[in-house]
N, C-alpha and C positions, 0 to 999 in steps of 0.2 A: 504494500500500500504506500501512495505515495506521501511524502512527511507534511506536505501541505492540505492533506486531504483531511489526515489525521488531526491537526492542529487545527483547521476550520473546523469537523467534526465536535473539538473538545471547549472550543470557544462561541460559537453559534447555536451547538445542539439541534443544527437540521442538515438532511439530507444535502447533495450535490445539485439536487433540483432546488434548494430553498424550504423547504418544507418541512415540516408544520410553519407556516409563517411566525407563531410564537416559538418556535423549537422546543424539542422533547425536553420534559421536564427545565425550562429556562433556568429555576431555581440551582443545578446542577455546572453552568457555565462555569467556566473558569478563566483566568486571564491570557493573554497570548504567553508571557512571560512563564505563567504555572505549568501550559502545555510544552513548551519548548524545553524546559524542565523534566515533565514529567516523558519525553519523547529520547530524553538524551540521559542524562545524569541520574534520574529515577529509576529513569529502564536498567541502569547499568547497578546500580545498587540495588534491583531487584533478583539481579542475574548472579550476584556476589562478582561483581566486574568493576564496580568503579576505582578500582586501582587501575585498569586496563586504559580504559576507554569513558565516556559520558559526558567528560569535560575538555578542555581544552589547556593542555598542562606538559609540561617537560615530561619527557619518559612514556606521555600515553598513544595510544593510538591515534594516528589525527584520520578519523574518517569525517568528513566534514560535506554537508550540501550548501553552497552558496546560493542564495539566491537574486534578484536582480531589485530585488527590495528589501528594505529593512519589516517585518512584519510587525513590529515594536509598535511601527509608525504612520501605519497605514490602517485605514477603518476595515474591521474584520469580516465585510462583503467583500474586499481587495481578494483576501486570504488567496484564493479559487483565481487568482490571475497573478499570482505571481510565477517569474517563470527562472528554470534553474541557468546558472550559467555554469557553475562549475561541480565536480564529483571530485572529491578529494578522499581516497580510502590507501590507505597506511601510508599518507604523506604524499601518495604520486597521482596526479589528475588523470583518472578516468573518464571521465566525460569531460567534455567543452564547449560551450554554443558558437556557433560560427556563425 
């Protein structure tokens, strides 16, 4: 699944069509910040990993997704149009948009 779909998902609480216009249980949202969180650093300390990988740290894994916006800073209907530029997994650029 893609990391943007997941983080809209956890922040809007509706489908990729928009739907429910109130989103599934809204009470449930969480911030962009909590998702990107809970997508990277969470996941990795759920996995007994974040010594490995999660964050962004001397010694860790850098698998990294850039994207071509800051999501921090863009209204969370954006989310769904943001697009990747770069694929960064164990420090060497796999993917690249041309």
């Amino acid at each position: 699944m893609h990391p943007k779909y997941l983080i809209y998902a956890a922040v809007a609480r509706k489908t990729l069509k928009g739907t429910p216009e109130e989103g599934w249980f809204p009470e449930q949202c969480i911030s962009v910040e909590e998702a990107i969180k809970a997508y990277t650093i969470n996941n990795a300390f759920a996995a007994f990993e974040d010594d490995l990988r999660g964050s962004l740290e001397e010694g860790k894994l850098a698998d990294i997704t850039v994207f071509d916006r800051n999501m921090l800073e863009i209204p969370k209907e954006e989310i769904l149009k943001v697009e990747v530029e770069y694929t960064i997994i164990d420090g060497k650029i796999v993917f690249e948009k041309r």
